[in-house]
C-alpha positions in Angstrom: 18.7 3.9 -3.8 19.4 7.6 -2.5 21.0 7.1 0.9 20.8 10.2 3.3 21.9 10.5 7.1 19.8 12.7 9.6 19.2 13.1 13.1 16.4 13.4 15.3 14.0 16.2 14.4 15.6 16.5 10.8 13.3 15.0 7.7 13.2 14.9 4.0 10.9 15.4 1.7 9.6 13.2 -1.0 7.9 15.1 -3.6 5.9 18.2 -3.3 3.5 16.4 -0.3 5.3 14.0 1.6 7.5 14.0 4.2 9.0 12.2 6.8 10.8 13.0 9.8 13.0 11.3 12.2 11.4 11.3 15.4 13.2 9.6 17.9 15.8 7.1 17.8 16.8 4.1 20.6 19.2 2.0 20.2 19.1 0.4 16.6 15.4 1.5 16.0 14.5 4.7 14.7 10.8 6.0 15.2 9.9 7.6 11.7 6.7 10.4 11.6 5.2 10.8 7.8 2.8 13.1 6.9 1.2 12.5 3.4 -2.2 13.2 1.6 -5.0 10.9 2.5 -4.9 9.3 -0.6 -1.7 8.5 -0.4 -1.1 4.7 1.4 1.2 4.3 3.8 2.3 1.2 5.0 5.3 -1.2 7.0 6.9 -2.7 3.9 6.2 -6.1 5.1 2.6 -5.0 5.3 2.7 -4.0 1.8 4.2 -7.0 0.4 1.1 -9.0 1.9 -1.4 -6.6 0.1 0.2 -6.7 -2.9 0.6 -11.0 -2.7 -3.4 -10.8 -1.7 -4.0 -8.4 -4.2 -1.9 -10.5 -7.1 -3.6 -14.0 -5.5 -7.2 -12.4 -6.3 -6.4 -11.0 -9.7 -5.4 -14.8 -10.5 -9.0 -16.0 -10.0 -9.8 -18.9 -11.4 -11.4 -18.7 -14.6 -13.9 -21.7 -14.3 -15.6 -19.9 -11.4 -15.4 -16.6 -13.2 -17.8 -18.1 -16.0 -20.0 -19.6 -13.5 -20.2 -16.2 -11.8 -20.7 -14.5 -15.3 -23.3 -17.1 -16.3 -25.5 -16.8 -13.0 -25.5 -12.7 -13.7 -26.8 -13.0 -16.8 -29.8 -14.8 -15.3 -30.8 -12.5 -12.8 -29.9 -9.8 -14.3 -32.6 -8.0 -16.6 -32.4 -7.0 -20.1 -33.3 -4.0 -21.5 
C-alpha cells in the first residue's frame, strides 16, 4: 500500500485519468473529490464489497434451476 500525506486542495493521480483530490477535511473525516471516466465505477468500499458478495451470490446459482431454465428455453424457443 503506497501511503502519501496531503492537504486540502492537493490530490494525486492514479493513472493517466483519475484523480482524486482532498477537498476538505473536519475533524477525523476527510471529504475526498474523484474525477474518473464514466466507465470507470466508483464506489464507498463498503458499497463495493456488497456488489461484489451480490455479484459472487448470483454467479453461484443453483444448477438445478439453471437446467429447468435451460429446458423451458429450448421449448419456446424456435429452431432454425
Amino acid at each position: 500500500m503506497l501511503v502519501l500525506t496531503r492537504k486540502a486542495g492537493e490530490s494525486i493521480v492514479i493513472g493517466n485519468d483519475i484523480r482524486v483530490t482532498v477537498l476538505e477535511l473536519q475533524g477525523r473525516q476527510v471529504r475526498l473529490g474523484i474525477e474518473a471516466p464514466a466507465d470507470v465505477s466508483v464506489h464507498r468500499g463498503e458499497v463495493y464489497e456488497r456488489i461484489r458478495e451480490e455479484n459472487e451470490r448470483a454467479a453461484a446459482g443453483d444448477q438445478d434451476e439453471l437446467r429447468a431454465l435451460s429446458r423451458t428455453w429450448r421449448k419456446v424457443t424456435p429452431t432454425k
